[in-house]
C-alpha positions, 0 to 999 in steps of 0.5 A: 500500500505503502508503494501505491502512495509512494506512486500516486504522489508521484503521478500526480505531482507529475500531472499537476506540473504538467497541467501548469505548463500547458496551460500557460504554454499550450505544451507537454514536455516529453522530458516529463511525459515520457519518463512518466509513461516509462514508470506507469508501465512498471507500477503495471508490472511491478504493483499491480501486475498487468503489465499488457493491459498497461502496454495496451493502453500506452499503444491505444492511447498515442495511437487514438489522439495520433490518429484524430490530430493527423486526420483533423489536420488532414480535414482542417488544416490547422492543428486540434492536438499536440503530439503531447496530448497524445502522449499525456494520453499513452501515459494515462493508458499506461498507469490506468490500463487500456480499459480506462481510456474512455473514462479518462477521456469522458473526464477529461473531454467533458471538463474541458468543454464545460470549461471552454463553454464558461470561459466563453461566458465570462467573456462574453464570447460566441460559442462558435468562436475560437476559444483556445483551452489546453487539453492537457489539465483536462486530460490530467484529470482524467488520469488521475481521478482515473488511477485513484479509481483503479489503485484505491477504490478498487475499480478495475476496467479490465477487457473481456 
């Protein structure tokens, strides 16, 4: 249990630092995403030992927000995502495992728009306007409201 404290603060440090500087700068350093998925896949492997589910995630959740920034690009010609999205993305399937993907994308998805939309508000801008929002503190909160799910309250999304 000791271990899974020690791992959570961790992560959620990470993830609040992480949320900080995108918000301000509208980037995901790789020199803290990457060690971060590095890590996620050995508590995987080490604590909870679900390793593949873990991998599985890491690979589903680049390779989805890769997938939707390219083709967003391809159709509007302007990005919608980082390339750190997709990673922040990877290091919540790596901690959480492929199972939590839609969670933490429900989470993160909803928070962000109901952000943007109140930003809007405030502002007094039009809904249909450019309204910048990093994704990254939305996508974060995902992650961990996710993994306190999977490693404390006994939440365990698990395929099949």
């Amino acid at each position: 249990m000791l271990y899974l404290i020690g791992a959570t603060a961790l992560l959620w440090s990470a993830l609040a630092w992480l949320s900080w500087v995108d918000a301000r700068t509208y980037r995901l350093p790789d020199r803290v995403t990457l060690p971060l998925l590095a890590v996620g896949l050995l508590v995987n492997l080490v604590l909870t030992q679900t390793p593949v589910l873990a991998l599985a995630g890491a690979l589903i959740g680049y390779g989805l927000f890769w997938a939707v920034e390219t083709g967003f690009r391809y159709l509007r010609g302007v990005d919608g995502l980082g390339r750190g999205d997709a990673k922040l993305l990877a290091v919540g399937g790596a901690w959480c495992g492929a199972g939590f993907l839609p969670v933490i994308l429900l989470i993160g998805a909803g928070s962000g728009v109901l952000f943007a939309v109140l930003l809007a508000v405030i502002r007094r801008q039009p809904l249909h306007g450019r309204i910048r929002v990093a994704f990254g503190p939305w996508l974060a909160l995902g992650i961990a409201l996710s993994w306190w799910a999977r490693a404390f309250a006994g939440a365990d999304l698990v395929f099949g």
